[in-house]
N, C-alpha and C positions, 0 to 999 in steps of 0.2 A: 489350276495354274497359280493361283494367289498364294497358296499355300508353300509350292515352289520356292517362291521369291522372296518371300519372308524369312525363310530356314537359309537361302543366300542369306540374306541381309545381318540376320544373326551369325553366321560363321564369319560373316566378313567382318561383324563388327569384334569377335571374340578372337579371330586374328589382328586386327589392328592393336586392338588391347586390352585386356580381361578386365586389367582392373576399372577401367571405363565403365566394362559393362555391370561389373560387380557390385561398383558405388550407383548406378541407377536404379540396380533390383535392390538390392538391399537395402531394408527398411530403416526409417531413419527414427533415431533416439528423439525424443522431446521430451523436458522438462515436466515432470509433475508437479500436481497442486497439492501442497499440504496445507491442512486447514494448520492456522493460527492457534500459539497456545490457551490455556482457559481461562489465564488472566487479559488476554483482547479485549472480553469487551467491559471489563470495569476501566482498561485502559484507556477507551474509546470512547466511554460516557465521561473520565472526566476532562478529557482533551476538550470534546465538545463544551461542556462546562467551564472551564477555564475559558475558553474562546470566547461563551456568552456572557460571562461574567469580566472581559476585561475589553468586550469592545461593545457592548448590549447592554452597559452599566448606566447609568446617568446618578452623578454625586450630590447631594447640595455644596453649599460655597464652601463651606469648610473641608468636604473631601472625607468627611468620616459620617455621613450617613447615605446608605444608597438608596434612593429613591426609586416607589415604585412604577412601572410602566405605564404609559398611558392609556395601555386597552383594559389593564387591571382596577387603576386610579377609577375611568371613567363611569367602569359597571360596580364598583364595592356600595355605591349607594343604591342601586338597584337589585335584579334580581339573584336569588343566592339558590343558583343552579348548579347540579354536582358536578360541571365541566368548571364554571367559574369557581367554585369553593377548592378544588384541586388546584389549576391556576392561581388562585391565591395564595395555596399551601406552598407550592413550588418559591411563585416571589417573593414569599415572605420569609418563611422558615429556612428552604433550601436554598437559594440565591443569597439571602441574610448570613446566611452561618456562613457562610464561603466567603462572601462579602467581608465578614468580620475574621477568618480567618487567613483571608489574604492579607489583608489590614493589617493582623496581627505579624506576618511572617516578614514582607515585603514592602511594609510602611504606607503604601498611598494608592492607589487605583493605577500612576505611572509606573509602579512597583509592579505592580500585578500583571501591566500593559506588555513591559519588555520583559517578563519571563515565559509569557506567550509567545511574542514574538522569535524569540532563543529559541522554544521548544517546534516555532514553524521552523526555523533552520535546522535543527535537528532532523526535523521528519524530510524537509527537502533532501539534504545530505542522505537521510534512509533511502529516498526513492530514489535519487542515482545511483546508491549503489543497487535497488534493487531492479531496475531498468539496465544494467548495467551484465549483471546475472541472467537474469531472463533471455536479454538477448546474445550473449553469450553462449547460452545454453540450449538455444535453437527451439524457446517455448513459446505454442500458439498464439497469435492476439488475443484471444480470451483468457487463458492463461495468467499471460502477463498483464492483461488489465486487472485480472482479479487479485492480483499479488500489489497490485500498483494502489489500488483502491486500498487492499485493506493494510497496507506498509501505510498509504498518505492518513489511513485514522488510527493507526496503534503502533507503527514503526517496529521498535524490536519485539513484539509477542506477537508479529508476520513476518520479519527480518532474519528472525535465528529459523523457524521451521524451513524456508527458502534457502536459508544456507545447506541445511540439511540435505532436502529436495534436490539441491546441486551438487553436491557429496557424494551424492547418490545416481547422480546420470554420468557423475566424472567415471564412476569406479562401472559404471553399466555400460558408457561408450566404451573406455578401456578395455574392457573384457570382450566384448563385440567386435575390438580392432579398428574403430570406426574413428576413421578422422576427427578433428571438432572443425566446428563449422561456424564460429565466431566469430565479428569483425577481427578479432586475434589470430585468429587462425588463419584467416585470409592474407590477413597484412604480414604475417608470417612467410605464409607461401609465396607470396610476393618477392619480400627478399631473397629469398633461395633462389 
Protein backbone atom coordinates (compact mmCIF):
# COMPACT_ATOMS: atom_id res chain seq x y z
CA UNK A 1 0.00 0.00 0.00
CA UNK A 2 2.81 2.48 0.86
CA UNK A 3 4.03 2.09 -2.38
CA UNK A 4 0.52 3.14 -3.68
CA UNK A 5 0.53 6.47 -2.15
CA UNK A 6 3.67 7.62 -2.86
CA UNK A 7 3.29 7.19 -6.91
CA UNK A 8 -0.27 9.39 -5.95
CA UNK A 9 1.60 11.83 -4.19
CA UNK A 10 4.24 12.16 -7.01
CA UNK A 11 1.46 12.47 -9.98
CA UNK A 12 -0.27 14.73 -7.78
CA UNK A 13 2.59 16.68 -7.13
CA UNK A 14 3.87 16.61 -11.20
CA UNK A 15 0.21 17.76 -11.85
CA UNK A 16 0.20 20.77 -9.63
CA UNK A 17 3.60 21.70 -11.30
CA UNK A 18 6.62 20.16 -12.90
CA UNK A 19 8.61 22.66 -12.65
CA UNK A 20 8.22 22.51 -8.56
CA UNK A 21 9.12 19.07 -8.91
CA UNK A 22 11.95 19.49 -11.24
CA UNK A 23 13.79 22.40 -9.11
CA UNK A 24 13.76 19.76 -5.95
CA UNK A 25 15.24 16.68 -8.00
CA UNK A 26 17.65 18.49 -9.86
CA UNK A 27 20.90 18.78 -8.47
CA UNK A 28 22.13 21.94 -7.55
CA UNK A 29 25.35 23.85 -8.88
CA UNK A 30 27.96 24.98 -6.09
CA UNK A 31 30.73 26.91 -6.34
CA UNK A 32 34.23 25.39 -6.65
CA UNK A 33 37.41 25.79 -5.01
CA UNK A 34 40.30 26.86 -6.93
CA UNK A 35 43.44 26.91 -5.36
CA UNK A 36 45.27 30.47 -5.18
CA UNK A 37 47.75 31.58 -7.87
CA UNK A 38 51.80 30.65 -7.04
CA UNK A 39 52.49 34.04 -6.18
CA UNK A 40 49.95 33.54 -2.65
CA UNK A 41 52.25 32.59 -0.60
CA UNK A 42 55.28 35.03 -0.96
CA UNK A 43 52.26 37.23 -1.03
CA UNK A 44 51.11 36.04 2.28
CA UNK A 45 54.56 35.82 4.02
CA UNK A 46 55.04 39.41 3.30
CA UNK A 47 51.57 40.74 4.46
CA UNK A 48 52.42 38.73 7.59
CA UNK A 49 55.74 40.65 7.80
CA UNK A 50 54.61 44.04 7.12
CA UNK A 51 51.95 43.49 9.93
CA UNK A 52 54.91 42.32 12.26
CA UNK A 53 57.16 44.73 11.31
CA UNK A 54 54.80 47.83 11.81
CA UNK A 55 52.87 46.83 14.94
CA UNK A 56 55.69 44.04 16.58
CA UNK A 57 58.39 46.96 15.99
CA UNK A 58 59.60 48.92 19.07
CA UNK A 59 62.00 52.15 17.95
CA UNK A 60 64.45 53.96 20.11
CA UNK A 61 63.75 57.76 20.66
CA UNK A 62 64.98 58.83 17.37
CA UNK A 63 62.73 56.35 15.25
CA UNK A 64 65.59 55.03 13.17
CA UNK A 65 66.91 52.29 15.03
CA UNK A 66 64.64 49.10 15.76
CA UNK A 67 65.27 47.65 18.58
CA UNK A 68 65.57 44.13 19.42
CA UNK A 69 62.68 42.05 21.22
CA UNK A 70 62.74 41.22 24.61
CA UNK A 71 62.67 37.39 24.36
CA UNK A 72 65.73 37.78 21.81
CA UNK A 73 67.62 40.76 24.00
CA UNK A 74 66.94 38.57 27.14
CA UNK A 75 68.63 35.13 26.00
CA UNK A 76 71.69 36.76 23.46
CA UNK A 77 73.71 36.58 26.65
CA UNK A 78 73.05 33.15 27.40
CA UNK A 79 72.57 30.12 25.59
CA UNK A 80 73.37 29.97 21.68
CA UNK A 81 71.00 27.25 20.61
CA UNK A 82 69.99 26.61 16.94
CA UNK A 83 66.33 27.80 17.68
CA UNK A 84 67.76 31.10 19.34
CA UNK A 85 70.65 31.63 16.77
CA UNK A 86 67.77 31.45 13.95
CA UNK A 87 65.60 33.81 15.94
CA UNK A 88 68.33 35.98 15.97
CA UNK A 89 69.00 35.80 12.32
CA UNK A 90 65.30 36.67 11.67
CA UNK A 91 65.52 39.91 14.18
CA UNK A 92 68.36 40.94 13.24
CA UNK A 93 69.00 40.52 9.57
CA UNK A 94 65.49 40.09 8.33
CA UNK A 95 63.23 42.32 10.52
CA UNK A 96 66.49 44.94 10.17
CA UNK A 97 66.58 44.95 6.47
CA UNK A 98 62.84 45.51 6.26
CA UNK A 99 63.11 47.83 9.06
CA UNK A 100 65.57 49.80 7.03
CA UNK A 101 63.94 49.46 4.12
CA UNK A 102 60.61 50.70 5.22
CA UNK A 103 62.63 53.67 6.65
CA UNK A 104 63.95 54.02 3.45
CA UNK A 105 60.51 54.16 1.36
CA UNK A 106 57.99 55.49 3.85
CA UNK A 107 60.12 57.78 6.13
CA UNK A 108 59.22 56.56 9.84
CA UNK A 109 57.75 53.48 11.51
CA UNK A 110 54.18 55.92 11.25
CA UNK A 111 54.99 55.48 7.47
CA UNK A 112 55.26 51.96 7.64
CA UNK A 113 52.13 51.86 10.35
CA UNK A 114 49.38 53.48 7.72
CA UNK A 115 50.58 51.48 4.71
CA UNK A 116 49.57 48.42 6.58
CA UNK A 117 46.72 49.82 7.74
CA UNK A 118 45.68 50.79 3.68
CA UNK A 119 46.81 47.39 2.73
CA UNK A 120 44.17 45.82 5.81
CA UNK A 121 41.45 48.08 3.89
CA UNK A 122 42.29 46.65 0.90
CA UNK A 123 41.99 43.07 1.95
CA UNK A 124 38.78 43.96 3.94
CA UNK A 125 37.31 45.50 0.59
CA UNK A 126 38.81 41.96 -1.09
CA UNK A 127 36.76 39.91 1.42
CA UNK A 128 33.43 41.63 0.70
CA UNK A 129 33.60 41.25 -2.49
CA UNK A 130 34.60 37.71 -2.01
CA UNK A 131 31.85 36.84 0.62
CA UNK A 132 29.82 38.58 -1.75
CA UNK A 133 30.67 35.89 -4.76
CA UNK A 134 30.65 32.96 -2.59
CA UNK A 135 27.30 33.64 -1.51
CA UNK A 136 26.14 34.62 -4.50
CA UNK A 137 27.16 31.69 -6.08
CA UNK A 138 25.46 29.12 -3.79
CA UNK A 139 29.12 27.95 -2.29
CA UNK A 140 29.38 25.43 0.75
CA UNK A 141 30.50 27.04 4.34
CA UNK A 142 33.57 25.40 3.87
CA UNK A 143 34.10 26.58 0.55
CA UNK A 144 33.54 29.91 1.44
CA UNK A 145 35.59 29.98 4.52
CA UNK A 146 38.46 28.59 2.65
CA UNK A 147 38.31 31.34 -0.10
CA UNK A 148 37.55 33.83 2.91
CA UNK A 149 40.76 32.80 4.72
CA UNK A 150 43.02 32.70 1.99
CA UNK A 151 41.46 36.29 0.26
CA UNK A 152 41.87 37.70 4.23
CA UNK A 153 46.04 36.65 3.84
CA UNK A 154 46.85 37.32 0.03
CA UNK A 155 43.63 39.09 -1.39
CA UNK A 156 44.11 39.22 -5.23
CA UNK A 157 46.41 35.77 -5.81
CA UNK A 158 42.71 34.26 -4.09
CA UNK A 159 40.41 37.14 -5.53
CA UNK A 160 41.29 36.66 -9.35
CA UNK A 161 41.12 32.38 -9.12
CA UNK A 162 37.47 33.06 -7.36
CA UNK A 163 36.41 35.12 -10.05
CA UNK A 164 37.30 32.51 -12.23
CA UNK A 165 35.59 29.74 -10.25
CA UNK A 166 32.51 32.07 -10.67
CA UNK A 167 32.82 32.41 -14.41
CA UNK A 168 32.64 29.16 -14.45
CA UNK A 169 29.42 28.17 -12.40
CA UNK A 170 27.62 31.38 -14.25
CA UNK A 171 28.39 29.57 -17.73
CA UNK A 172 27.54 25.87 -15.75
CA UNK A 173 24.33 27.05 -14.15
CA UNK A 174 23.34 28.62 -17.54
CA UNK A 175 23.86 25.79 -19.51
CA UNK A 176 22.01 23.52 -16.78
CA UNK A 177 18.93 26.21 -17.07
CA UNK A 178 19.11 26.38 -13.47
CA UNK A 179 17.95 29.49 -11.74
CA UNK A 180 20.59 31.42 -9.60
CA UNK A 181 19.99 31.21 -6.25
CA UNK A 182 21.60 34.45 -4.75
CA UNK A 183 20.37 37.02 -2.25
CA UNK A 184 20.09 38.72 -6.11
CA UNK A 185 18.21 36.28 -7.33
CA UNK A 186 15.81 36.25 -4.73
CA UNK A 187 15.39 39.84 -4.31
CA UNK A 188 14.80 39.74 -7.98
CA UNK A 189 11.99 37.26 -7.89
CA UNK A 190 10.59 39.11 -5.38
CA UNK A 191 9.83 42.17 -7.46
CA UNK A 192 8.38 40.23 -10.29
Amino acid sequence: MPAKSSKRNVAVASEEGEGETNRAVAPRHRLEYRRPWNIFYPVAAMFLLLNYLAFGTTTDESGTTRLLPEYVAAGKASSRSAIFTALLFFEERVMGFLFQLGLRWFQSLFGIQVVCIVGWLIHFFELGMCTRICISCNATPGTTALYMLCTTMAGFAQLVPLTAARNAWVSKTKSAGEAASGPAAQGSKKKK
